[in-house]
Every structure is written in C-alpha cells, then in structure tokens.
TISE-500133 format. One line per field, with one value per residue: x, z negated, y negated of N, C-alpha, C, O in turn; residue number from 1. Coordinates in steps of 0.05 Angstrom, whole numbers. Atoms other than C-alpha are relative to their C-alpha. Layout:
n_X (X;...)
n_Z (Z;...)
n_Y (Y;...)
ca_X (X;...)
ca_Z (Z;...)
ca_Y (Y;...)
c_X (X;...)
c_Z (Z;...)
c_Y (Y;...)
o_X (X;...)
o_Z (Z;...)
o_Y (Y;...)
num (NUM;...)
This chain:
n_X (17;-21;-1;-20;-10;-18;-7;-13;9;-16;9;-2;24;14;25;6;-25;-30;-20;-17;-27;-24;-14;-9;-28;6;7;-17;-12;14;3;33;7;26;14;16;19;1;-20;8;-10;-23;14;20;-11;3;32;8;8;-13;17;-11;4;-8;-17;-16;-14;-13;-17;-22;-7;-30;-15;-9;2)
n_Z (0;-4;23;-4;27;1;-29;-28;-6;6;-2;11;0;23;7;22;-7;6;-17;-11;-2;-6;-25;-7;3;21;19;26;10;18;-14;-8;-18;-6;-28;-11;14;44;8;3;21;-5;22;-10;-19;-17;-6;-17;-36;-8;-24;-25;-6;33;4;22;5;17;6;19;21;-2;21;-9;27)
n_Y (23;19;24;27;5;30;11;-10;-31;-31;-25;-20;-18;-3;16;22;29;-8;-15;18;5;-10;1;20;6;18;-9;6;24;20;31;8;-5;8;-14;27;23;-10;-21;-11;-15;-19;-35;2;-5;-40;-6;23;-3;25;13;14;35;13;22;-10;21;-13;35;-3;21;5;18;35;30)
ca_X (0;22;30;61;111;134;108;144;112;132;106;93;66;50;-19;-11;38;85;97;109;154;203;195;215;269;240;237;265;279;240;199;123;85;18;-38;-74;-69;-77;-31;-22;12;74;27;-25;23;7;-59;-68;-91;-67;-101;-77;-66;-50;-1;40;84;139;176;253;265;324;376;406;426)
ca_Z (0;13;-48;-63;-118;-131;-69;-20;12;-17;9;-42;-60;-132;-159;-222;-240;-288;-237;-185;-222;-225;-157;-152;-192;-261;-305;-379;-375;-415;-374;-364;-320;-288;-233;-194;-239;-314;-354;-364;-430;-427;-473;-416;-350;-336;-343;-287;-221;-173;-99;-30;-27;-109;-128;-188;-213;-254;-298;-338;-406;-393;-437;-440;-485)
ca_Y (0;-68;-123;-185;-182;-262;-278;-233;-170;-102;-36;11;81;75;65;35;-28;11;60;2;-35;27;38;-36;-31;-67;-3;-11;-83;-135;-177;-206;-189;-212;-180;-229;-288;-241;-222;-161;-125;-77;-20;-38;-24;60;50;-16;6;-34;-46;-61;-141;-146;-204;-184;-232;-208;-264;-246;-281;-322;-349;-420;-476)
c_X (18;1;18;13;12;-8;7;-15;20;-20;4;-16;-13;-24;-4;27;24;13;14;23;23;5;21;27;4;7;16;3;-26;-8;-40;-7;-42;-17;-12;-16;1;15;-4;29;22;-18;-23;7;-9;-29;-14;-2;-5;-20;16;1;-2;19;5;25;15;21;22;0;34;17;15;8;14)
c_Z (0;-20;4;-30;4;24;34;3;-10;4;-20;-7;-32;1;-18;-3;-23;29;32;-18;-11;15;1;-17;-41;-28;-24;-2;-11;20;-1;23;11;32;2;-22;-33;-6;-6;-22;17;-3;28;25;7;1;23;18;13;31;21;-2;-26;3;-25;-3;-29;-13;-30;-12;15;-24;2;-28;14)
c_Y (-25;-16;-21;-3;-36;-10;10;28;17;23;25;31;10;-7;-14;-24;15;24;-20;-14;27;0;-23;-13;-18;21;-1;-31;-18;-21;3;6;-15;18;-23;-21;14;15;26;9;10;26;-3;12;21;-8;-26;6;-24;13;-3;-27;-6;-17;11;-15;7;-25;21;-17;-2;-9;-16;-4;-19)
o_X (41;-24;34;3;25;7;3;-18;45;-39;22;-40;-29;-32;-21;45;48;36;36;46;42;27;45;41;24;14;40;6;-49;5;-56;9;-61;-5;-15;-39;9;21;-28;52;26;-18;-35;-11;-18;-43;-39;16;-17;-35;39;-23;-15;28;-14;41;4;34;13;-4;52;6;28;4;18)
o_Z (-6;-21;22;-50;23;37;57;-15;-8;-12;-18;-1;-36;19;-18;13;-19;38;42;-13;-24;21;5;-14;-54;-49;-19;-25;-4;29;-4;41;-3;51;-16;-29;-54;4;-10;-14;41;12;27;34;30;20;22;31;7;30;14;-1;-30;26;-35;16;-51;0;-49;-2;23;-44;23;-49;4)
o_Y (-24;-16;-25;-14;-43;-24;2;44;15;25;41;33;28;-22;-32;-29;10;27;-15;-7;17;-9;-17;-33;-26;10;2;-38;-10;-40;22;5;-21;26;-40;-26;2;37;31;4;4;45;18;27;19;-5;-28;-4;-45;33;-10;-35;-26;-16;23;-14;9;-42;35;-39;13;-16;-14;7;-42)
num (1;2;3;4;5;6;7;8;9;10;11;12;13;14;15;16;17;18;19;20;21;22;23;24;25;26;27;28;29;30;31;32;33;34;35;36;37;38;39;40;41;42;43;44;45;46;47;48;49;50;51;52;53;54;55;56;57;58;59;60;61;62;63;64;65)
C-alpha cells in the first residue's frame, strides 16, 4: 500500500503502524508518532490499522542547548 511518511511517498506491506515503522526503519527508537493528523501512542502502534493514502508523521526528540 502506498503512504506518506513526513510527506514523501513510501510503499509498504505492513498493515498496522508498528509494523510499518520497522519496515521503515524506526523500530526501537524513541519517537512520536501521528496518523492522519492524531496522535497516536507507542502501547497503541500494533494494534493501528493503517489504509492506503495514510499520512504518518513520525517526529525524533532532539537534543540542543
């Protein structure tokens, strides 16, 4: 199915959003995440069935000073 992580097309064959972001490369690391627009949890990820033409918007804590 096709999605839009950040913006940019990604073809994938997961159905839910934790198993996309491994495909995509996210799994283990600490980050937010959102489906079209709502957040969605970490404890919430396996269980989020995802769609053809979802938007998923994945955001890394950064660190600064």
């Amino acid at each position: 199915m096709r999605i839009f992580l950040n913006d940019d097309v990604r073809d994938v064959e997961a159905a839910t959003l934790a198993a996309a972001l491994e495909a995509l490369g996210f799994g283990g690391r600490k980050i937010a995440t959102a489906v079209n627009g709502r957040f969605v949890a970490a404890t919430a990820r396996p269980a989020t069935k995802l769609a053809d033409g979802d938007r998923i918007e994945v955001v890394a804590p950064m660190q600064g000073g």
